[in-house]
C-alpha positions in Angstrom: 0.0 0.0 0.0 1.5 3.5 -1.1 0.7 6.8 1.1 -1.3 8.9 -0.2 0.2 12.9 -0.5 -2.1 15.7 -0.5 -1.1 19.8 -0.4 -1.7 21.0 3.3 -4.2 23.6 2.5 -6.9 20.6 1.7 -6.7 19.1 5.3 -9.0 20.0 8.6 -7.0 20.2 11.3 -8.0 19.3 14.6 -6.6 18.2 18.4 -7.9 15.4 20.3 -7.4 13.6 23.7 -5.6 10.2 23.7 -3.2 10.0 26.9 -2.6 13.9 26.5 -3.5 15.9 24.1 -2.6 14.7 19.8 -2.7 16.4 16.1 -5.3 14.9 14.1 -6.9 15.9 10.6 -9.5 15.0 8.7 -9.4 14.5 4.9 -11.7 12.5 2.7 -14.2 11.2 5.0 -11.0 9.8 7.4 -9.3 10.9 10.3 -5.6 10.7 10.7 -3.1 11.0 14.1 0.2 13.2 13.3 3.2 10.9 13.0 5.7 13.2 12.2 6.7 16.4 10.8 9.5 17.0 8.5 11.5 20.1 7.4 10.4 21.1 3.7 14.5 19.7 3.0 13.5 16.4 4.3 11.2 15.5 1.4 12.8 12.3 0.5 13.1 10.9 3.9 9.6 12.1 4.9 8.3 10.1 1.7 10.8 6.4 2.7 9.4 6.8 6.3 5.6 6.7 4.8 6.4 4.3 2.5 8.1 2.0 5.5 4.9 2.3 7.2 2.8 1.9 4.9 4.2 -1.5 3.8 3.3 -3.0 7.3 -0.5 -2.4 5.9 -1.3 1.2 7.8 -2.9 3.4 5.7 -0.5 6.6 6.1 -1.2 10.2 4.5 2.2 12.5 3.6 1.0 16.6 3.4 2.9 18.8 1.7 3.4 22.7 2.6 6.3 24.8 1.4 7.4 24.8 5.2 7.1 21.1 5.5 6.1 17.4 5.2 3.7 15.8 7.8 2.9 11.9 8.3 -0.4 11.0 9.5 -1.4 7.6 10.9 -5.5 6.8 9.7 -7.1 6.5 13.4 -8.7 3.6 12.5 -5.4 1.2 12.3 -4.3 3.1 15.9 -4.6 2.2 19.1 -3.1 3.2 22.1 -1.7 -0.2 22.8 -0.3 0.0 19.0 2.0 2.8 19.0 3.8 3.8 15.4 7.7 2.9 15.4 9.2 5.4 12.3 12.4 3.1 11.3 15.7 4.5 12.3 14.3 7.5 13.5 14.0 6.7 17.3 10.6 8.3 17.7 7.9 6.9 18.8 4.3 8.2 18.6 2.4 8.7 21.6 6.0 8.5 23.2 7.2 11.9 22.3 5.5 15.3 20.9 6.2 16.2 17.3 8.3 18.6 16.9 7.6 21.4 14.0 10.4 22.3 12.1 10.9 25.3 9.8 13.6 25.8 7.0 15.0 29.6 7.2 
C-alpha cells in the first residue's frame, strides 16, 4: 500500500485527547493522528518513512506545505496499545511530541 500525499491547504486540522492531548486531521471522509513532521528539505526521507509504514499495511497520509512534510497515521489502524515505530528514527508516537520544524 503507497501513502497517499495531499497539499496541506486541503486538510481540517483538529486536536484530540488520547493520553494527553494529539494532532489529528481529517481528509476525505478519514481521520488521521500526526506521526511526524518533516522540514520542507527532508522531502525524500519524509516520503521512505511513509512508504516503511505503509508497507506493514497502515494506511498513512504525507502533506505537503512549502514549510514542511507531515505523516499521519489513519485512526482507525491506531490504538493506544499500538503505537507507530518510524524506522531508524527513534521516535515513537504517543511517546514523544512532534516537533515542528521550519527551514530559514
Amino acid at each position: 500500500m503507497l501513502p497517499i500525499v495531499i497539499p496541506e491547504i486541503l486538510i481540517t486540522p483538529f486536536k484530540y485527547w488520547l493520553e494527553g492531548v494529539q494532532e489529528g486531521m481529517y481528509h476525505g471522509n478519514e481521520l488521521f493522528t500526526l506521526v511526524k513532521v518533516y522540514g520542507s528539505d527532508k522531502r525524500t526521507q519524509a516520503y521512505e518513512d511513509a512508504c516503511q509504514l505503509a508497507d506493514n499495511e497502515v494506511q498513512i497520509c504525507v502533506t505537503v506545505s512549502e514549510l514542511q512534510y507531515c505523516l499521519w497515521q489513519n485512526l482507525k489502524s491506531y490504538t493506544s496499545s499500538s503505537k507507530t515505530q518510524l524506522p531508524d528514527t527513534g521516535v515513537e508516537h504517543g511517546k514523544q511530541k512532534p516537533k515542528v520544524l521550519v527551514s530559514q
